[in-house]
C-alpha positions in Angstrom: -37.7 -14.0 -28.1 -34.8 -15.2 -25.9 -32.3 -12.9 -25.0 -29.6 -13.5 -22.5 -28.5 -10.1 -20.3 -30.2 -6.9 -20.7 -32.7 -6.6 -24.0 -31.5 -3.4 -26.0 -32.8 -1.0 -28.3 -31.8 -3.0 -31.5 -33.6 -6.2 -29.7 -37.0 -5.2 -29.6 -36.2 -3.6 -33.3 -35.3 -6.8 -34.2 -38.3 -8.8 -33.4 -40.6 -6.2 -34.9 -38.8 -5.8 -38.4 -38.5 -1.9 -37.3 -35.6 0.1 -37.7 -33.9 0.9 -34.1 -34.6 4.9 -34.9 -38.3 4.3 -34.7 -38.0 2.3 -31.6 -36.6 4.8 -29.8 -39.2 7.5 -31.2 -42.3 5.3 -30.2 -40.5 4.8 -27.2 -40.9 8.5 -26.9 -44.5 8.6 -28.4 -43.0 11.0 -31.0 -46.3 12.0 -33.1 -44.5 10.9 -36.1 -44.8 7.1 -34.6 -48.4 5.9 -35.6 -50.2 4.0 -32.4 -50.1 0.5 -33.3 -46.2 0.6 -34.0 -46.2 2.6 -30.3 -48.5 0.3 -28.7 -46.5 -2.7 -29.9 -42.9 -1.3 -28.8 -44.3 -0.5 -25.2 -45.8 -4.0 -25.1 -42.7 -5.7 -25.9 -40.3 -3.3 -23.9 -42.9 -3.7 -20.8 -42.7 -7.7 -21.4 -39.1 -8.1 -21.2 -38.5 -5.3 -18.7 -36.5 -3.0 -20.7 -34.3 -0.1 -19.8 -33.0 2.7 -21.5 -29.1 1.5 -21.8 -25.8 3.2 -24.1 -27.4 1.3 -26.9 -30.5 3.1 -26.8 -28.7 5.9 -25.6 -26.2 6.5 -28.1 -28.8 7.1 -30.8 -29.4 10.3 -29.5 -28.1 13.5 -31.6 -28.2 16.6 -28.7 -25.8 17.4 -26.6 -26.2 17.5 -22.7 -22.8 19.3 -22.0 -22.2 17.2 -19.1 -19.2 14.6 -18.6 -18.9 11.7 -16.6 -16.3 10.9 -14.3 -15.4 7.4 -12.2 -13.1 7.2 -9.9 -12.6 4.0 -7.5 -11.9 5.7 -4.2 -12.6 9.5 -3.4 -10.7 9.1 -0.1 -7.3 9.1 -2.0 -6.0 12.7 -2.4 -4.8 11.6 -5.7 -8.1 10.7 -7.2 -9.7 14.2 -5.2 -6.7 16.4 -7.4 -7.4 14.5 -10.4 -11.1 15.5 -10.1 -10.4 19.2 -9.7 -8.1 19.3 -12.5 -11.3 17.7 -14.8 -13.7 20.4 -13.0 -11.0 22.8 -14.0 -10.8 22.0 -17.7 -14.3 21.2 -18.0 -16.0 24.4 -16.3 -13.7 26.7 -18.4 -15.3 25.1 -21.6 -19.6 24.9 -20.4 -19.3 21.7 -19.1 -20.2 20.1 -15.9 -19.0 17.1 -13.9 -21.0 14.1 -12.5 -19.0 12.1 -10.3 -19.7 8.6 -9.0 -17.3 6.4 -7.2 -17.0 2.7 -7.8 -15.9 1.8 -4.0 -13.4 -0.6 -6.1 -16.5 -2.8 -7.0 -17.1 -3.9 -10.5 -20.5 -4.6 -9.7 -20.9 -0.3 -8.5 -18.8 0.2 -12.2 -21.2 -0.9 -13.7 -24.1 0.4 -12.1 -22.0 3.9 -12.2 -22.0 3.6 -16.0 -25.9 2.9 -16.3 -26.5 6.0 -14.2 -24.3 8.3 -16.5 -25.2 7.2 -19.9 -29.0 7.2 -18.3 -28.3 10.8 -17.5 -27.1 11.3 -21.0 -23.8 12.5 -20.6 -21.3 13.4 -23.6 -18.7 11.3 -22.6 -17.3 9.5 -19.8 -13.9 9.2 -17.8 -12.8 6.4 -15.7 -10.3 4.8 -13.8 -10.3 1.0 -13.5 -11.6 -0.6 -10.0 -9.4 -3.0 -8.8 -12.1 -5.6 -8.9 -12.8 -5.7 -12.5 -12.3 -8.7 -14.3 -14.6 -7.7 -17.3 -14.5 -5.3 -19.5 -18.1 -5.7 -21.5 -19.4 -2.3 -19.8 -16.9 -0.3 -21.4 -16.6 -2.1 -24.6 -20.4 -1.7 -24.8 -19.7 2.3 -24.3 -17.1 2.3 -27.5 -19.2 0.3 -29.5 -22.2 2.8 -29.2 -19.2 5.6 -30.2 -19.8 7.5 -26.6 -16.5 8.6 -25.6 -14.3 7.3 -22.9 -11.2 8.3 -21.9 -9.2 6.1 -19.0 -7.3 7.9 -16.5 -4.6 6.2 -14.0 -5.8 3.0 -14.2 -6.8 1.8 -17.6 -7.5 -1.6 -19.0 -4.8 -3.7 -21.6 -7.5 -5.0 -23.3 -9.6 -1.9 -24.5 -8.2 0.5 -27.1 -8.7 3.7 -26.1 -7.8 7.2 -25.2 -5.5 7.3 -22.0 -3.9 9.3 -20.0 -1.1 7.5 -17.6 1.8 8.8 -15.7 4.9 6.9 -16.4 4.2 4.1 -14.2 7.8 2.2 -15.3 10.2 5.4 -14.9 8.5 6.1 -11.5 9.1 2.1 -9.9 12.5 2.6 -11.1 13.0 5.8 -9.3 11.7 4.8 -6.4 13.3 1.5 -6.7 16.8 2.7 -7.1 17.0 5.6 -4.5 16.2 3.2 -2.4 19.4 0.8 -4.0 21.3 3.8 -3.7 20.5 4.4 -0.3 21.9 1.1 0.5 19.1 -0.9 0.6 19.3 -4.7 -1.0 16.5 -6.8 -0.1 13.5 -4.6 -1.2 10.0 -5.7 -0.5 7.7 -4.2 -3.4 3.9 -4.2 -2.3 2.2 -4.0 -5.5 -1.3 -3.3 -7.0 -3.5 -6.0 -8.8 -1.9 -7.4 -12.2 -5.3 -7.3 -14.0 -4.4 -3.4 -13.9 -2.0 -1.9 -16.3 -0.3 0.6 -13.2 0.6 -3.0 -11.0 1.7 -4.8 -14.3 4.4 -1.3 -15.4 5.1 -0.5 -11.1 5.9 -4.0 -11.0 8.2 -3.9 -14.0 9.8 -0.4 -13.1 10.8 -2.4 -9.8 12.4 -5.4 -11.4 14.1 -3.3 -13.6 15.9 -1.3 -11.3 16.6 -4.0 -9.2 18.3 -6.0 -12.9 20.3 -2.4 -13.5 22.5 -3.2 -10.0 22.5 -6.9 -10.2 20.1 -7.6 -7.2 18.6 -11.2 -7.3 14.5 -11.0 -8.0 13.1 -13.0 -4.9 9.0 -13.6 -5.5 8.8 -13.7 -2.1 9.4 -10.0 -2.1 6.7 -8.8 -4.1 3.4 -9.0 -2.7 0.2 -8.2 -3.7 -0.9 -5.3 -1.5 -2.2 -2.1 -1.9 -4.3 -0.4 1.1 -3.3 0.7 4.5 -5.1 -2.3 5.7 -3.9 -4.8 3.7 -0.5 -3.5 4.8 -0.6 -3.8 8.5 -1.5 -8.1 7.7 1.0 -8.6 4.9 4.4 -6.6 6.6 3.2 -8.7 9.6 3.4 -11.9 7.7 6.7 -10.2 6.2 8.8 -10.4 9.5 7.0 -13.2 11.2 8.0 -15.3 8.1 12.0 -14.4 9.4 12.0 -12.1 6.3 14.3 -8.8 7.2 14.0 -6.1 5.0 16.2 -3.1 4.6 13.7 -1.4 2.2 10.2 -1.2 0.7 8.6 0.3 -2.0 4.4 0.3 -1.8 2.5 1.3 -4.7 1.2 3.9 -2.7 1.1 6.3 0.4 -1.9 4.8 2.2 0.0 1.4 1.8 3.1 3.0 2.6 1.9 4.4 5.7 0.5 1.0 7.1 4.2 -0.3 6.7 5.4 2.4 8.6 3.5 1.4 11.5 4.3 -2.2 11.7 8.2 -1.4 11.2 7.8 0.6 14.3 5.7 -2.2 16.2 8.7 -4.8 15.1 11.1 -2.6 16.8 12.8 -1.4 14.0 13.7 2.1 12.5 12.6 4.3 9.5 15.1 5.1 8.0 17.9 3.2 9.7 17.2 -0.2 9.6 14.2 -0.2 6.8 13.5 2.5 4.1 10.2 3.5 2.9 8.8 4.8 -0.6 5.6 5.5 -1.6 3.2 6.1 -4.7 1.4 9.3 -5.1 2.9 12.2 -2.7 -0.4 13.3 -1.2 -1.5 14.9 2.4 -0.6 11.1 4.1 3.0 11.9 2.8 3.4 14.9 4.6 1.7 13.5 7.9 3.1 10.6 8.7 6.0 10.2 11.1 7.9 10.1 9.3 7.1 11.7 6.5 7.2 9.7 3.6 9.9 9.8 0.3 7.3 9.2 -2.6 6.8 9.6 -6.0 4.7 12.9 -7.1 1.6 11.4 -9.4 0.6 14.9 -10.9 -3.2 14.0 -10.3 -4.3 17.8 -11.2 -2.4 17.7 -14.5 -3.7 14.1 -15.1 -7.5 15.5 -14.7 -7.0 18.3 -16.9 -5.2 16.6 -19.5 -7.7 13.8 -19.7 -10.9 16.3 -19.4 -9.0 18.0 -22.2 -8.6 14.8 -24.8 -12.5 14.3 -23.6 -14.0 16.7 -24.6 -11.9 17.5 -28.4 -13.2 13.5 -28.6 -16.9 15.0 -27.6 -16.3 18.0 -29.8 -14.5 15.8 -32.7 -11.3 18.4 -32.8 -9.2 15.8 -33.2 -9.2 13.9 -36.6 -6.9 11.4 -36.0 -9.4 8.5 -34.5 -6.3 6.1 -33.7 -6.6 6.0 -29.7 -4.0 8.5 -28.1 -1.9 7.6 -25.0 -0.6 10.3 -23.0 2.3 10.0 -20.5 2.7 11.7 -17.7 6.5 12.2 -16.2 6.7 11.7 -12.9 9.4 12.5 -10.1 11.0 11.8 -6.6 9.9 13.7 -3.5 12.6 12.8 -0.8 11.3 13.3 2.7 12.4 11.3 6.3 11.2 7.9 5.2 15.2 7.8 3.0 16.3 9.9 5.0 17.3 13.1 3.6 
């Protein structure tokens, strides 16, 4: 037998002329398996190195009451809120919480996902790493009918449950405070494009900037999205003769680099450059100064999500059409727009 990737369950099924139910039994030396078929299933499972997966898992019928949660960063506040508002949903109803963070590696996503469905949980929740590209390990979890719910970031391709704030409205608000505050040339630092929240913040910023008339310039919009990232590309920004009079990160961490080189290039927040933000966690209310930024509602986002989770899990829903839900967001005006 060739096989390309992993071999599954339904592989080793295959070969024998078995059903994929009695694989996974003599796989379990379940006395209703006799010892030839057993014998032959651990020979061929041994030979091409197989491991229990969410094929093989997904045949199961018990219930572990535990979920599975992925987040790409825990050092964000948001994703940290988001988490207790799953804990918060999910201890009220006998369930607990494994946790694994991706480190915004598709390569750890991946390995994250063979850890939970390994540890059999119900059902999974996850928000996208900025490195993914693929999307097999999560089609491979829908296929096999284990639940998944994305949170924040969720991918275009896949459809299935979501729960999203309203990436579009919230660019635009930040967008157009910062219009209304006078500014006209507005750099947006923006998230990946192969993620749903830098494809809508991107498009809530272009739309706010078509509502007043203001000329797109693509030299403007920049792909950058951590604190680090931030301190090289606002750099490039001003050495490139580029002035801006406002900018709007996708979120706080970023935000807060640009804060810094502003102040390095001699120039004022808010007089000469005005700065919003993406999130409104601790770093908002830290920095100096403290930072105008769109509130994210992480702890509502967890509990709603744990929420459509686990009616999936416990199949109180009947309508099996994937459900989107949208959360509003809002403006927090601090010293950053001045006030």
């Amino acid at each position: 037998m060739e096989h390309k990737g992993q071999i599954t369950i339904k592989d080793i099924a295959r070969e024998l002329g078995i059903s994929p139910s009695t694989v996974s039994r003599a796989l379990k030396n379940h006395p209703d398996i006799s010892s030839k078929t057993k014998e032959l299933v651990h020979e061929l499972a041994k030979r091409y190195n197989y491991k229990p997966n969410a094929v093989a898992l997904s045949l199961r019928s018990s219930k572990t009451h535990m979920i599975g949660v992925i987040i790409p960063k825990v050092v964000h506040f948001f994703f940290s809120s988001v988490i207790s508002g799953i804990e918060h949903v999910a201890n009220e109803l006998g369930y607990n919480v494994m946790i694994c963070q991706s480190d915004e590696n598709e390569d750890r996503e991946i390995t994250s996902i063979q850890s939970l469905t390994s540890a059999r949980v119900d059902g999974i929740l996850a928000s996208v790493s900025k490195d993914t590209t693929d999307f097999i390990h999560y089609k491979e979890l829908l296929d096999n009918n284990i639940p998944l719910v994305f949170f924040d970031r969720a991918l275009a391709e896949l459809k299935t449950d979501k729960v999203v704030i309203d990436d579009v409205d919230g660019a635009f608000i930040a967008t157009e405070h910062l219009i209304l505050k006078g500014c006209k040339k507005i750099v947006h630092l923006a998230a990946p494009q192969n993620l749903l929240i830098g494809q809508r913040r991107r498009e809530g910023y272009l739309k706010a900037l078509n509502k007043h008339g203001i000329p797109v310039d693509e030299n403007l919009i920049r792909k950058c999205d951590s604190r680090e990232e931030a301190l090289i590309v606002m750099r490039e920004i001003y050495d490139s003769g580029i002035r801006p009079d406002g900018v709007f990160a996708v979120n706080d961490l970023t935000a807060s680099g640009v804060l810094k080189v502003v102040k390095q290039y001699g120039y004022s927040v808010p007089h000469d450059v005005k700065v919003v933000g993406f999130s409104d966690g601790f770093v908002a209310t830290v920095t100096d100064p403290t930072l105008t930024t769109i509130d994210q509602h992480g702890f509502e986002m967890g509990k709603q999500a744990a929420q459509l989770l686990l009616d999936r899990i416990n199949k109180t829903i009947d309508n099996y059409s994937p459900i989107t839900k949208i959360i509003p967001t809002n403006l927090i005006v601090r010293e950053s727009t001045g006030i």
